[in-house]
KOLBA-854651 format. One line per field, with one value per residue (C-alpha): residue number from 1; x, y, z negated. Coordinates in Angstrom, 1 decimal, padded with zeros to 4 digits. Layout:
pos: [NUM, ...]
u: [X, ...]
v: [Y, ...]
w: [Z, ...]
This chain:
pos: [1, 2, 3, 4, 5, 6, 7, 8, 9, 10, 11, 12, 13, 14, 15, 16, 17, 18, 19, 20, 21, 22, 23, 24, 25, 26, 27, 28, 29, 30, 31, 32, 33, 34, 35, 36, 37, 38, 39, 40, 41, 42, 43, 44, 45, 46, 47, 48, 49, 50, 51, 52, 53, 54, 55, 56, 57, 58, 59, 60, 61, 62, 63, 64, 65, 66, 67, 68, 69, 70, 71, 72, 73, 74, 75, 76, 77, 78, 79, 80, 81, 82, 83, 84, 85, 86, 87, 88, 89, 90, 91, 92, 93, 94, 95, 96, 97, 98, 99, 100, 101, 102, 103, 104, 105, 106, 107, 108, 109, 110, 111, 112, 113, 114, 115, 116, 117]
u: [-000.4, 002.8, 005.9, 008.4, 011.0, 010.4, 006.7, 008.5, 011.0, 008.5, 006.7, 009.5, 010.7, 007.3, 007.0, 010.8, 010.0, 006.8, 008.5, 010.8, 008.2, 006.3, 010.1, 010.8, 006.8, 008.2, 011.5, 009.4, 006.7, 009.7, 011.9, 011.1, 011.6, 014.8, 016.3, 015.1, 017.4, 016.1, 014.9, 017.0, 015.4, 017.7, 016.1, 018.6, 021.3, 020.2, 017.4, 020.1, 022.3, 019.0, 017.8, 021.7, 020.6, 017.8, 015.9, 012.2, 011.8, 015.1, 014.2, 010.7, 012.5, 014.0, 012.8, 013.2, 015.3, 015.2, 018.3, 018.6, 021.2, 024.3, 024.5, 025.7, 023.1, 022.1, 022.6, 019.1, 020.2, 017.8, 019.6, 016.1, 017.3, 014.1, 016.1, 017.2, 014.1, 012.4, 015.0, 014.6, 010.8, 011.0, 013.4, 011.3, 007.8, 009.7, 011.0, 007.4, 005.8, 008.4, 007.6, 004.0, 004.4, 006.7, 004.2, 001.2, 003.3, 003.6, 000.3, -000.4, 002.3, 000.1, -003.0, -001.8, -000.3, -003.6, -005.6, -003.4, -003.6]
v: [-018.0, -019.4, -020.2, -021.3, -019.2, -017.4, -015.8, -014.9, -013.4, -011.3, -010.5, -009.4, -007.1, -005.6, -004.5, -003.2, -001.4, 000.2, 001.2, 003.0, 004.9, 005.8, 007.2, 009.5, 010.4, 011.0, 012.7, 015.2, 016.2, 017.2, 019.2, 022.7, 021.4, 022.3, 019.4, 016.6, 014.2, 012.1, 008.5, 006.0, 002.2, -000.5, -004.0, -005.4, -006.9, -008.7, -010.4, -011.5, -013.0, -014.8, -015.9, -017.3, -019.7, -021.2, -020.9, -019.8, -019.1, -017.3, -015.0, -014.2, -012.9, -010.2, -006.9, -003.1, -001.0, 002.7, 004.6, 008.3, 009.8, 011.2, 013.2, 016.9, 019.4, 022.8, 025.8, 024.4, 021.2, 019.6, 017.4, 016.3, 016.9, 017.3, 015.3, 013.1, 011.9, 012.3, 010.1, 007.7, 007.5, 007.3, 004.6, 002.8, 002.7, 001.2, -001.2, -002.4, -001.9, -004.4, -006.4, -006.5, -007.7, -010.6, -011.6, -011.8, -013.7, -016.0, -016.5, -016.9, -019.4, -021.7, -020.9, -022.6, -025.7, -026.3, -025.8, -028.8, -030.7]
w: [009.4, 010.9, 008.3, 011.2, 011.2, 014.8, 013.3, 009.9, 011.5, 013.5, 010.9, 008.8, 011.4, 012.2, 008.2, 008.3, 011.3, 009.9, 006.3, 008.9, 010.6, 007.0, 006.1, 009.9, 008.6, 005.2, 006.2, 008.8, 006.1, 003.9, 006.5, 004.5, 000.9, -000.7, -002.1, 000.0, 001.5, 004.1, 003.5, 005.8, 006.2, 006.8, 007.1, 010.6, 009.0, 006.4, 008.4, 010.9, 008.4, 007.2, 010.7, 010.7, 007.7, 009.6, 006.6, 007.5, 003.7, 003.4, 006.1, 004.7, 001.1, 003.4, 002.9, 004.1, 002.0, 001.9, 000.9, 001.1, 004.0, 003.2, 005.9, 005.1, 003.9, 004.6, 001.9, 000.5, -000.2, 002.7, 005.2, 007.1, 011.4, 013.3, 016.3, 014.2, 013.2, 016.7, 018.2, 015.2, 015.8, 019.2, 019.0, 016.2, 018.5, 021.2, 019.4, 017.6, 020.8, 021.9, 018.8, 019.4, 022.5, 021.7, 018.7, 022.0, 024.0, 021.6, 020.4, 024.3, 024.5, 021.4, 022.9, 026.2, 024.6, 023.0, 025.8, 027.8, 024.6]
């Protein structure tokens, strides 16, 4: 809807944050399988260094990646940590809930201006 960089930004920072939550989902639903290493999604950096360009269109090429943890394993080969992930998730909500919130306020913000227009 909006292309400034502000509401790409947002919204490229709400998908990186949900791809997080499908992988904690991910990581959770494979804590018993022998094998698994958990899924790790990085999006933070690269959409700062493209929020540095100024580049609205830059910013909206940035995308999640998921990379698998090299954290040490147990004798099955699994290295999924129930806390881990809880603490992840927890801190992932918080941070879309915080999102979210930012995205109202600033729909609230153009729905004033328009108003006193």
């Amino acid at each position: 809807m909006f292309s400034d960089i502000t509401s790409t930004a947002l919204r490229v920072a709400l998908g990186g944050l949900a791809a997080r939550q499908r992988a904690t989902a991910d990581n959770v639903a494979n804590i018993d399988t022998p094998g698994f290493l958990a899924g790790r999604v990085q999006f933070e950096d690269s959409l700062r260094d493209a929020v540095r360009t100024g580049e609205a269109r830059r910013v909206g090429a940035t995308g999640p990646t998921t990379v698998r943890s090299l954290e040490p394993t147990r004798e099955d080969g699994n290295n999924v940590n129930l806390d881990t992930e809880s603490i992840s998730n927890t801190d992932t909500v918080l941070r879309y809930q915080l999102l979210t919130q930012a995205v109202t306020d600033r729909m609230s913000l153009l729905r004033t201006a328009m108003r006193t227009q």
